[in-house]
C-alpha positions in Angstrom: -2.5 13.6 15.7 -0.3 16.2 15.4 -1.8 19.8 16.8 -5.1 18.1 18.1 -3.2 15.5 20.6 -3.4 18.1 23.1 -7.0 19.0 24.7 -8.9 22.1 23.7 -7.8 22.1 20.3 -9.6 22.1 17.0 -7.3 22.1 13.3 -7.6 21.6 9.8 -6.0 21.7 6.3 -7.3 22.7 2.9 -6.6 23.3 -0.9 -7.3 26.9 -1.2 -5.1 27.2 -4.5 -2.4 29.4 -3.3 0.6 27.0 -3.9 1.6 26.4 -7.7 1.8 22.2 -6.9 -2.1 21.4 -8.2 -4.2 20.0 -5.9 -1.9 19.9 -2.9 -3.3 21.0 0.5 -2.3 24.5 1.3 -4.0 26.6 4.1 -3.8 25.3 8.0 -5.9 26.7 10.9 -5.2 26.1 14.1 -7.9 27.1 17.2 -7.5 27.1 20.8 -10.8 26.2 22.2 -9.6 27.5 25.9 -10.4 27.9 28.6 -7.2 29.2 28.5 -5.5 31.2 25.3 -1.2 31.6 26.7 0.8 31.9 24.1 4.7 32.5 23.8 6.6 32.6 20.2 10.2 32.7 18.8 10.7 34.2 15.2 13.5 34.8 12.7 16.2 37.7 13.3 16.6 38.0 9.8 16.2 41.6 9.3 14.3 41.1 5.8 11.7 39.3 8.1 7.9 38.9 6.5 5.0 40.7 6.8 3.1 37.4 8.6 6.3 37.6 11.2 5.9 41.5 12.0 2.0 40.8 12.7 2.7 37.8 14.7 5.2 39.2 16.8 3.0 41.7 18.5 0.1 39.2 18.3 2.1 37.3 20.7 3.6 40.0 22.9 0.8 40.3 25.2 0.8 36.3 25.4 -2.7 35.8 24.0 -3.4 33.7 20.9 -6.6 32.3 20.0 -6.2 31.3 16.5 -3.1 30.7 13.8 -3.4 30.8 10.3 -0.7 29.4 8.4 0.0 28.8 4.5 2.3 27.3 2.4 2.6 28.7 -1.5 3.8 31.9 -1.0 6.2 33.7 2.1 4.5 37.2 1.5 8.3 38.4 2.9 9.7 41.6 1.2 6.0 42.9 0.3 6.3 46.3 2.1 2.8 47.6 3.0 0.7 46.0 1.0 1.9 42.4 2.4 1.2 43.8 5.8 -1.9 44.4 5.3 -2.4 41.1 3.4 -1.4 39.5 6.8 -4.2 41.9 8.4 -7.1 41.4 6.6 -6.2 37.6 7.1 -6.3 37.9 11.1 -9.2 40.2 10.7 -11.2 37.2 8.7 -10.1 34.3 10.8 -11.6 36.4 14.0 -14.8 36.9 12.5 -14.8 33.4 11.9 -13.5 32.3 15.3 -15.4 35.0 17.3 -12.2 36.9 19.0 -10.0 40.1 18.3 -7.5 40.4 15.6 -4.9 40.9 17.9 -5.2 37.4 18.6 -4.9 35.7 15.8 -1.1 34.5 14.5 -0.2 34.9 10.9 2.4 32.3 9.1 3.4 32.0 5.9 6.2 30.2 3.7 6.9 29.7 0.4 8.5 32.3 -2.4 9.8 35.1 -1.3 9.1 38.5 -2.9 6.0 38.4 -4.0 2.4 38.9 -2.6 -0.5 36.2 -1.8 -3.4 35.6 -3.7 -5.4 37.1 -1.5 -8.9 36.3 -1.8 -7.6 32.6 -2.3 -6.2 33.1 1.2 -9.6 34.5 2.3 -12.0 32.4 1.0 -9.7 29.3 2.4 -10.3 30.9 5.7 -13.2 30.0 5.4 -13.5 26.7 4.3 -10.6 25.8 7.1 -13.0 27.2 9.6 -15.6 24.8 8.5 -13.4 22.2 8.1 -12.1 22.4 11.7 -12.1 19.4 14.2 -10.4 17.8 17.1 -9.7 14.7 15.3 -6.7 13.0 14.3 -7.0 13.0 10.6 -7.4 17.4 11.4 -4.6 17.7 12.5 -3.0 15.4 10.1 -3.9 17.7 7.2 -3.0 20.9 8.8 0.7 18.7 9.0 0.4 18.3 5.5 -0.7 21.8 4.2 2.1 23.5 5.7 4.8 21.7 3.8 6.6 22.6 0.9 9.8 21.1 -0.6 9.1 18.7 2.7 8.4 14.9 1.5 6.8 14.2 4.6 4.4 15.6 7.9 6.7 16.4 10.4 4.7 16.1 14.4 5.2 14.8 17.8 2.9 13.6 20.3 4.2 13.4 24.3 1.9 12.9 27.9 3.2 14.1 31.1 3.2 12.0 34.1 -0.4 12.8 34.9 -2.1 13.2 32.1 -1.1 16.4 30.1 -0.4 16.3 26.7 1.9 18.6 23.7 1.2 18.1 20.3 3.2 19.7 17.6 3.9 20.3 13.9 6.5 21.5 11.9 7.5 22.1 8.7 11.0 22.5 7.2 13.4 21.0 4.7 15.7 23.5 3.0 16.8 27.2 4.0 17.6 25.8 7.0 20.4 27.4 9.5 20.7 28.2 13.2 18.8 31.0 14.5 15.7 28.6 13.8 15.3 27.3 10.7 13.1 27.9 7.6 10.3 26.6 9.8 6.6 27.2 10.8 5.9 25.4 13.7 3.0 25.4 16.2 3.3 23.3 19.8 -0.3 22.8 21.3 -0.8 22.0 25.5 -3.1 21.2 27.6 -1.4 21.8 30.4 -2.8 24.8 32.9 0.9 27.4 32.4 1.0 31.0 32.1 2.5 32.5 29.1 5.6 33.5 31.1 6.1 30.3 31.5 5.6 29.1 28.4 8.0 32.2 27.3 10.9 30.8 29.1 10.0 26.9 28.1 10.2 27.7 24.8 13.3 30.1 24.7 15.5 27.5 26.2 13.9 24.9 24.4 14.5 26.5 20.7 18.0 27.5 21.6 19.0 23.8 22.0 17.1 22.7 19.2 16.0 24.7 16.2 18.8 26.8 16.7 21.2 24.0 16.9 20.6 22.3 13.0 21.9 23.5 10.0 20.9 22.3 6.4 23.0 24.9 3.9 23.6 28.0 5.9 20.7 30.0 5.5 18.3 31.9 7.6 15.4 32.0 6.4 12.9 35.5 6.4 9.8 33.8 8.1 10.6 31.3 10.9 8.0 31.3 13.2 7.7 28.7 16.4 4.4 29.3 18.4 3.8 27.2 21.7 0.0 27.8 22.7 -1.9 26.5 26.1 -5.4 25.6 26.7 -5.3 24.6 30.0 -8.0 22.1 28.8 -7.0 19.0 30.9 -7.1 21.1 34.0 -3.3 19.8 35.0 -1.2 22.3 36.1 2.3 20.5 35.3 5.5 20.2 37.1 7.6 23.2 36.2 10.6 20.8 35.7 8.2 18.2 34.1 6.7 20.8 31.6 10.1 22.3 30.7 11.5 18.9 29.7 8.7 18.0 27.3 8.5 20.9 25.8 12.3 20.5 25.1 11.4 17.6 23.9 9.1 18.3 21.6 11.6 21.0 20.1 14.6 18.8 20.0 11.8 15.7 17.9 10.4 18.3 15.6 14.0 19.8 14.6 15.2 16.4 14.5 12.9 15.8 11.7 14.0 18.7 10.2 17.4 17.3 9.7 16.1 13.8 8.6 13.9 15.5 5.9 16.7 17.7 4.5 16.4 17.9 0.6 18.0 15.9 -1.1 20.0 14.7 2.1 21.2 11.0 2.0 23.1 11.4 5.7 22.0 13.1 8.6 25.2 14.3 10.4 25.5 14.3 14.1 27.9 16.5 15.2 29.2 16.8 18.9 32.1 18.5 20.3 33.4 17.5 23.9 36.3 18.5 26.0 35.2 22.9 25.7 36.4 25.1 27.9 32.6 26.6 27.6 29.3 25.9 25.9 29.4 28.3 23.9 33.2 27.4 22.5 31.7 24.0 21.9 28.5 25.5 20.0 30.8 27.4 18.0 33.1 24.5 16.7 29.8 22.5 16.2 28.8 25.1 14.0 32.1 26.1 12.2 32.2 22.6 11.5 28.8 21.8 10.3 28.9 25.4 8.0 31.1 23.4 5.9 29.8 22.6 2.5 33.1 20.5 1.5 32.4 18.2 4.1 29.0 18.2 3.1 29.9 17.2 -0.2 32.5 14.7 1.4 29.6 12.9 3.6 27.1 12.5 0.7 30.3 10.9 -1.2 30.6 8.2 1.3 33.8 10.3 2.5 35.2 10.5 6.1 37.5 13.1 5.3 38.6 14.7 8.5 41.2 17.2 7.0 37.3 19.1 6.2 36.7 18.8 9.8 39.8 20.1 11.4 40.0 22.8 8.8 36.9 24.2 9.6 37.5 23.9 13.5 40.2 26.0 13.1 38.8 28.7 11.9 36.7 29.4 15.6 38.9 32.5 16.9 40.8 31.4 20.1 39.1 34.1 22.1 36.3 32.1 21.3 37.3 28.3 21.7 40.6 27.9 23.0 42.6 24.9 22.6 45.5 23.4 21.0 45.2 21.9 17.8 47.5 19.2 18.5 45.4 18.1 20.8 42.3 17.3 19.2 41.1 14.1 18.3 38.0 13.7 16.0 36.1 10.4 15.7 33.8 9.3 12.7 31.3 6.6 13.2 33.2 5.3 16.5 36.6 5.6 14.4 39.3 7.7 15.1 40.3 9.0 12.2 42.5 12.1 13.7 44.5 11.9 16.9 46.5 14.7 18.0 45.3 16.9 15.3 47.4 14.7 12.5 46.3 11.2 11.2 44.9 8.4 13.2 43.5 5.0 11.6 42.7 5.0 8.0 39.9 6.3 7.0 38.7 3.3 4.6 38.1 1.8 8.0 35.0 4.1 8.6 31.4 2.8 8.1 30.0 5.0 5.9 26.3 3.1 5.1 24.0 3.8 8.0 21.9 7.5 7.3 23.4 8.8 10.5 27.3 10.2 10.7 28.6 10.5 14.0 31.4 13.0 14.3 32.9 13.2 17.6 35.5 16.0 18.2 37.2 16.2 21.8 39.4 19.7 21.8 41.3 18.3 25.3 40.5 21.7 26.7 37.8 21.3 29.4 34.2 19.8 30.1 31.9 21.6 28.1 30.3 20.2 25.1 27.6 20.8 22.8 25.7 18.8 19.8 24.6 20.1 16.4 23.0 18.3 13.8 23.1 18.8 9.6 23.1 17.4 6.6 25.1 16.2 3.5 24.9 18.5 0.1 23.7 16.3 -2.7 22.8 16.6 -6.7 19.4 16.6 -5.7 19.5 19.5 -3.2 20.7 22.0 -6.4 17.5 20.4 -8.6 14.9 21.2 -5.8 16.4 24.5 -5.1 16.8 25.6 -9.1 13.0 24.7 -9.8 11.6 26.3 -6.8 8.4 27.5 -6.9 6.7 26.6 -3.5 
């Protein structure tokens, strides 16, 4: 159900011929029916961000959203002026249509960078998404679908809270993936009676230990947008504790995803790195580690090669992660293939089948520890990414 699993909201998905793939669903909308409209949103720090980010961001700012508009086909990122105001007239058409302000309506878009939309395509899709637009599960199914690009698949979660509440999500994201969010759109629906506060600070910790914590090749991508929108429709107003956990939730499933629709990817990599002096040293290994493209290229090769691994631990500054390198053990599918930072049992003993590669790396420093997921570099990962077009 996607969007419309929560209470109060209506969605859709149409062909409105923006994207170059013929035929192929491209134009989502997104409604909150109310009574309530809190809204809260996290967005890319790249500093080339998109014209649909810079709208969106002081859409959200006052915590009011009552409609989002998101395409697929073209990012409209690094379009100056004229892309701003691309993004403008869209929120200007969707609240005509919708009956509110421009001020609340979100703006998303993804796709090629550099160039602007077809506008009137945009436009006159507006419009037949606004007529299009239901409660139903098959809505919010094809707003799933008309977000995606290189995806191969509908990316959304559905969870109920003790007494009744409901999220509903969708994401989409595949390649240009890297923490700091990824190249995603994604829109989290509630029903649940919260401020926008609250949703503020849901959200923030809930991104930080999930979109921000995958990594598919490294890079950040100009037009990440996460939007987390409450009706209050069901008339619950949650457990604070309750709430913040699903919403968590619903990150960590969506990014999840993310990782286990990488392109190309044949392994999704598990990463998880124990025995920190902090969080934050942890994080930082997890990272170092899963930045590296030769152990990418090892993974999708069936390779446990832990010489990758260590290497790339070591680069984390001391300052940052201390610890002694002779005293790290890494593990590889419940193997340990490195004890005392030299050799442990052979790697040929290593399962290397299943999709999912565990690597567990203790540093022997502390208690802290932190997970980060990616995947493994393929051939098919350079054909999607040199025929590109959205």
């Amino acid at each position: 159900m996607s969007v419309t699993f929560a209470q109060g909201f209506a969605a859709s998905g149409v062909e409105a011929g923006i994207s170059a793939v013929a035929g192929k669903k491209d134009l989502a909308l997104v409604v909150n029916n109310g009574p309530l409209d809190a809204a809260a949103g996290v967005f890319t720090s790249n500093r080339f961000c998109a014209a649909p980010v810079q709208w969106s961001r002081k859409v959200v700012a006052d915590g009011h959203v009552k409609a989002v508009i998101l395409n697929s086909g073209g990012a409209n990122a690094c379009t100056g002026e004229e892309g701003y105001a691309q993004s403008k007239a869209t929120a200007e058409t969707v609240a005509a249509l919708v009956g509110t302000d421009p001020d609340d309506v979100a703006v998303c878009s993804t796709g090629l960078i550099g160039e602007l939309l077809p506008l009137d395509h945009v436009l006159d899709g507006a419009k037949a998404a606004h007529a299009a637009l239901a409660a139903t599960p098959e809505a919010g199914a094809d707003a799933s679908h008309a977000i995606m690009t290189t995806d191969t698949k509908p990316k959304t979660v559905e969870l109920e809270g003790s007494n009744g509440w409901r999220i509903g999500g969708m994401v989409k994201g595949s390649g240009m993936i890297a923490p700091q969010l990824a190249t995603m759109l994604c829109v989290i629906t509630t029903d649940a009676v919260v401020s926008a506060g609250q949703l503020q600070a849901a959200l923030a910790v809930a991104a930080e230990h999930s979109f921000n914590r995958i990594d598919v090749d490294g890079c950040m991508s100009t037009n990440d947008t996460v939007l987390l929108l409450a009706s209050g429709a069901s008339g619950v107003e949650p457990d604070k504790d309750e709430f913040n956990a699903l919403v968590k939730k619903a990150c960590a499933s969506l990014a999840r995803q993310i990782i286990g629709d990488g392109e190309g990817a044949s392994h999704d990599i598990r990463i998880t790195v124990t025995g920190a002096t902090t969080e934050d040293a942890a994080l930082a290994c997890g990272r170092a580690v899963a930045a590296s493209n030769l152990l990418k290229c090892a993974i999708s090769g069936n390779d446990p090669n832990w010489g990758r691994i260590v290497s790339s631990l070591g680069t984390v500054p001391p300052e940052v992660a201390p610890y002694e390198s002779d005293k790290v053990t890494v593990d590889v599918n419940g193997v340990r293939i490195c004890e005392n930072g030299g050799a442990g049992r052979d790697r040929s003993e290593v399962d290397m089948t299943p999709r999912e590669v565990h690597i567990d790396i203790d540093l022997n420093a502390g208690d802290a520890e932190a997970t980060v997921w990616t995947d493994d570099l393929t051939h098919e990962y350079v054909h999607i990414n040199a025929d590109y077009e959205s």
